[in-house]
C-alpha positions as CSV (number, residue, x, y, z in Angstrom):
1,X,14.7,-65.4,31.8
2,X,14.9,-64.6,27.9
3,X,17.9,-63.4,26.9
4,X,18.0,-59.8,25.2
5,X,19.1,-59.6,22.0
6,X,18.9,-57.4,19.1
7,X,17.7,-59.5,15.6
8,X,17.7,-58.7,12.2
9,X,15.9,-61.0,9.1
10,X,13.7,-64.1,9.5
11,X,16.0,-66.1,6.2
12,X,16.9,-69.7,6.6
13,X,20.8,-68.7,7.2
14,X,21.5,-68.1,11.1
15,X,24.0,-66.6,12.8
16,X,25.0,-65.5,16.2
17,X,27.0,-61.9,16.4
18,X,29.1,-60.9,18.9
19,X,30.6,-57.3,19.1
20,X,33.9,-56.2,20.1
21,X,35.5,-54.9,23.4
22,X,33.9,-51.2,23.0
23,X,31.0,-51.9,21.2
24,X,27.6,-53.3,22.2
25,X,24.8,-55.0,19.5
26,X,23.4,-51.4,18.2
27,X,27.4,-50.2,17.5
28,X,28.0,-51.6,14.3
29,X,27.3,-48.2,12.3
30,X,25.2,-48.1,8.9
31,X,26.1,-51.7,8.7
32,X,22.9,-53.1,10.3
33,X,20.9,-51.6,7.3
34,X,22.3,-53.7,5.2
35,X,22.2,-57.3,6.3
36,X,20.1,-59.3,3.8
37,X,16.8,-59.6,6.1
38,X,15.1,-62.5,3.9
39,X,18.1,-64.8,3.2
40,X,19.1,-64.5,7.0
41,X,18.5,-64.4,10.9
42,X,21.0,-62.0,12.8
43,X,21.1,-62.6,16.6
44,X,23.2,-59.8,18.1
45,X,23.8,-60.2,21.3
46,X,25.1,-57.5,24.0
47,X,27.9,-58.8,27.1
48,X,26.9,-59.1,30.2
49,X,27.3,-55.6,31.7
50,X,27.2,-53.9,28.2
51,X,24.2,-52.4,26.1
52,X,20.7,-54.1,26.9
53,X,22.5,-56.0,29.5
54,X,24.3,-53.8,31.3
55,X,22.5,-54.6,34.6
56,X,22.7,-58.1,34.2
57,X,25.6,-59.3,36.6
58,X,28.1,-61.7,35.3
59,X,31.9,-63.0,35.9
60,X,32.5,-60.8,32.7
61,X,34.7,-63.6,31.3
62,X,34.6,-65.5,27.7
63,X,33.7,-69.0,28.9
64,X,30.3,-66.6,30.3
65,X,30.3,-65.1,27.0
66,X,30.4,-68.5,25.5
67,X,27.5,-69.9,28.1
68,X,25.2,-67.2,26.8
69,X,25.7,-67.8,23.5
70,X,24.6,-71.1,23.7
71,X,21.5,-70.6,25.8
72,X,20.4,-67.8,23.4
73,X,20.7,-70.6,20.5
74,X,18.6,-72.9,22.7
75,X,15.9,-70.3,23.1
76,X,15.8,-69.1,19.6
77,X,15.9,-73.5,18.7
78,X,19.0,-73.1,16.8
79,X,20.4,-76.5,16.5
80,X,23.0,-74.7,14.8
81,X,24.2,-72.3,13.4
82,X,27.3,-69.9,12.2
83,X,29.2,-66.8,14.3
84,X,30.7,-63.2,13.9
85,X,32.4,-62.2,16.7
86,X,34.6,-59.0,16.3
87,X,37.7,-58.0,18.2
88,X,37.4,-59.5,21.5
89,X,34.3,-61.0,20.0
90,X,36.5,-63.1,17.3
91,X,38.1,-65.0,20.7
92,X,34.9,-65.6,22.0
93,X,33.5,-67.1,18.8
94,X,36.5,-69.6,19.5
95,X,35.0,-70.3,23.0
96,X,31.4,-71.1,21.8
97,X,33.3,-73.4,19.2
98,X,35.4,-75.4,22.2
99,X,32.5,-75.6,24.0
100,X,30.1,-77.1,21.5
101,X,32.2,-77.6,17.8
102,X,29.1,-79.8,16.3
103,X,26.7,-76.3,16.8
104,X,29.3,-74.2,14.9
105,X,28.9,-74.3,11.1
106,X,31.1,-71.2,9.7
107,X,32.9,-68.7,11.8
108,X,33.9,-65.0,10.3
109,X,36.4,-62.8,12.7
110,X,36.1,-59.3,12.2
111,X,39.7,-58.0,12.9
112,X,39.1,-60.9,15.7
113,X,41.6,-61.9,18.5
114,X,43.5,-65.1,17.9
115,X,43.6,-67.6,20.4
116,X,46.6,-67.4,22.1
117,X,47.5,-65.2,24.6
118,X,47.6,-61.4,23.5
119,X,51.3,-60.4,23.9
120,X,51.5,-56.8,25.0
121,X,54.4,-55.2,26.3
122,X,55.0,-52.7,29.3
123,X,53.5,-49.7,27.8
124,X,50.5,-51.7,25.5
125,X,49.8,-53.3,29.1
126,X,49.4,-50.2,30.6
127,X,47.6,-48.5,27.8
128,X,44.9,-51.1,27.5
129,X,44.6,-52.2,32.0
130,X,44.2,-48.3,32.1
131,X,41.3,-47.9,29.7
132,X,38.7,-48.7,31.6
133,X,38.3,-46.0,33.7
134,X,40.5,-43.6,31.5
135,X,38.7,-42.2,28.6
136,X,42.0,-40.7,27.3
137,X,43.1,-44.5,27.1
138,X,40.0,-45.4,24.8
139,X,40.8,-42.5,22.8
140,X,44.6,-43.6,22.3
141,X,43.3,-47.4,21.3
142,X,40.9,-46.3,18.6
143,X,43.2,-44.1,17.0
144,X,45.2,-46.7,17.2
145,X,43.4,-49.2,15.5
146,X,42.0,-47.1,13.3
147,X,45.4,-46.6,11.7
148,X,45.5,-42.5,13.1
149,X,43.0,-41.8,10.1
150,X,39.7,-41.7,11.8
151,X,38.2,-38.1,12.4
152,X,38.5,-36.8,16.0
153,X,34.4,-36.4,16.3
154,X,34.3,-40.5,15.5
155,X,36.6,-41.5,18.1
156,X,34.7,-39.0,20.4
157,X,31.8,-40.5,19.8
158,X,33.2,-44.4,19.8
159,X,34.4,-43.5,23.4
160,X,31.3,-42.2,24.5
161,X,29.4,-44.6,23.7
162,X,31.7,-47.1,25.3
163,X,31.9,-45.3,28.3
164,X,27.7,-44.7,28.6
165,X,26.9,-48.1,27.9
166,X,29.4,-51.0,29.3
167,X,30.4,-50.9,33.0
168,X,33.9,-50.0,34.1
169,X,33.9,-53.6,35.8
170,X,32.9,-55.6,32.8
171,X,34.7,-53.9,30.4
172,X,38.0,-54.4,33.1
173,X,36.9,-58.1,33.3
174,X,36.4,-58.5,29.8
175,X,39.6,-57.7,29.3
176,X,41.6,-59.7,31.8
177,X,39.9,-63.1,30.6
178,X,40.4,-62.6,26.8
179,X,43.6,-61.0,27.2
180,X,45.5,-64.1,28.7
181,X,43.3,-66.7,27.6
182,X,45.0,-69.6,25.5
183,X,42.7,-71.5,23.3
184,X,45.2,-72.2,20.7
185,X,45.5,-76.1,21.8
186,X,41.6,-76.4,21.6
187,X,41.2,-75.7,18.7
188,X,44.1,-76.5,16.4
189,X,43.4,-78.6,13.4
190,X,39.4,-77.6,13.5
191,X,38.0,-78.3,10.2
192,X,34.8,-75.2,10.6
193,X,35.2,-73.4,7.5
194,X,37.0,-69.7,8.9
195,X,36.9,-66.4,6.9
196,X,38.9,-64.0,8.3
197,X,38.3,-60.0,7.6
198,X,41.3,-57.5,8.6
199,X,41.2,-53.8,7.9
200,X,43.8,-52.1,5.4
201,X,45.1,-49.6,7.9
202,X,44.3,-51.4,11.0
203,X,47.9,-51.2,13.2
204,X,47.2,-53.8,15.9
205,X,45.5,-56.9,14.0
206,X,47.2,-57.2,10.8
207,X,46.5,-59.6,8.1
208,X,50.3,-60.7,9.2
209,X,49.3,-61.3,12.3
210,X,46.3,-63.3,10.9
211,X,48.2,-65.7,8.8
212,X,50.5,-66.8,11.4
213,X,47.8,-67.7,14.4
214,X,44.1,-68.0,12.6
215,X,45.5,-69.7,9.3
216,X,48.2,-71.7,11.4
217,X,44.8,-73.3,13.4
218,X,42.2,-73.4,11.3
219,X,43.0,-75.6,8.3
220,X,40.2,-74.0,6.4
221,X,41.0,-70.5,6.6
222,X,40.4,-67.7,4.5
223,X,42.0,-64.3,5.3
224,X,40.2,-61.2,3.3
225,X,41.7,-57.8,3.4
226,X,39.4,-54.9,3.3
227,X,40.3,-52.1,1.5
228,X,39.8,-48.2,2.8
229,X,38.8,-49.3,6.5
230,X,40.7,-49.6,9.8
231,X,39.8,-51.8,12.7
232,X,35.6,-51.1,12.3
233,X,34.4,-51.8,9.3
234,X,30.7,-52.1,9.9
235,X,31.8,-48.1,10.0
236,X,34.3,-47.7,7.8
237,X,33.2,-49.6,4.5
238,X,29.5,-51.1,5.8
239,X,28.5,-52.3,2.1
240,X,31.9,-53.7,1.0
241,X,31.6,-55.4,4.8
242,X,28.2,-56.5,4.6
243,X,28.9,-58.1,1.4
244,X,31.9,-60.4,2.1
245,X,30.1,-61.5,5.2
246,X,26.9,-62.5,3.3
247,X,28.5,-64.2,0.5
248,X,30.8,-66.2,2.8
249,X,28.0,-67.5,4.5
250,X,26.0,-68.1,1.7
251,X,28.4,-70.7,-0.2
């Protein structure tokens, strides 16, 4: 069975995106107008239990994640090629790149998860375990992460839209394999080229917190602040986003 995914340009460049723990392909704002369609080949592909495969049942876990991945490349006859991933999506790029580093030619993380295990104390533990089935919880994480600048109609709709379109099951599974999940071994010393985009007022993934797990791994890291955004970019600042993407790819 074909995997559904949603793709964007027909260019020589490809690349595999993967969206982040609320999100689903179509959620990455005014952004996906401005992906250079002639230069590039988008494949954005939705979870298991999220978006166009939200009745698709899974293990919700990022070595399924990874499997996917993969067998979407084989159908599309990428060889190889290069990965977003954002958030959650930034750990499972790391899985794809364990499971197959000769396929993997750049990675970008979008505010992306490190590695390692996700330390979270009492209250974060409870905050984040609780979300999905409280939408008061996915409320409290986006303003988080958004730097508690984001209007109140935005988060609204960010936690609608996670709620209509993932599964309460997937997004709980989702969380309990990325959250724990220690990759840090497998891939230290990798030489894929990494560029690494972090939101000025994002709270929870800081360019901080970048330079001491990405660049501490990746040997070939480059960590990019963007300016005037939080945690969602492809919202926040979609051109200035766009653009760092598509010139890191291109060199």
């Amino acid at each position: 069975m074909a995997i559904a995914h949603r793709r964007i340009g027909s260019g020589p460049i490809r690349v595999i995106v993967l969206h982040d723990w609320f999100g689903t392909s179509a959620n990455w704002g005014s952004a996906l107008d401005y992906f250079d369609p002639e230069a590039f080949t988008y494949a954005f592909l939705d979870y298991r239990g999220y978006g166009d495969r939200r009745g698709v049942p899974g293990r919700y876990t990022l070595p399924e994640i990874a499997d996917d991945v993969l067998a979407l490349a084989d159908e599309l006859g990428w060889d190889t090629f290069s990965l977003i991933g954002h958030s959650m999506g930034g750990k499972a790029i790391q899985q794809v790149l364990v499971r197959a580093p000769e396929r993997v030619e750049k990675l970008i993380g979008l505010a992306p998860v490190p590695a390692a295990p996700y330390a979270m104390d009492d209250t974060t533990h409870a905050l984040f375990y609780g979300a999905a089935e409280s939408p008061e919880n996915r409320r409290a994480i986006l303003d988080l992460v958004t730097g508690n600048r984001a209007s109140r109609h935005w988060v609204n709709r960010m936690v609608s839209h996670s709620l209509e379109v993932s599964l309460p099951e997937a997004f709980a599974g989702y969380l309990a394999s990325w959250q724990p999940l220690d990759l840090s071994s497998a891939v230290k010393g990798n030489p894929v080229p990494v560029l690494i985009l972090v939101g000025e007022y994002d709270l929870a993934l800081t360019a901080e917190v970048m330079q001491s797990t990405w660049a501490t791994w990746y040997p070939h890291t480059t960590i990019h602040t963007l300016p005037g955004t939080g945690h969602y970019p492809p919202h926040e600042t979609p051109v200035a986003f766009v653009t760092a993407v598509e010139a890191f790819l291109r060199t």
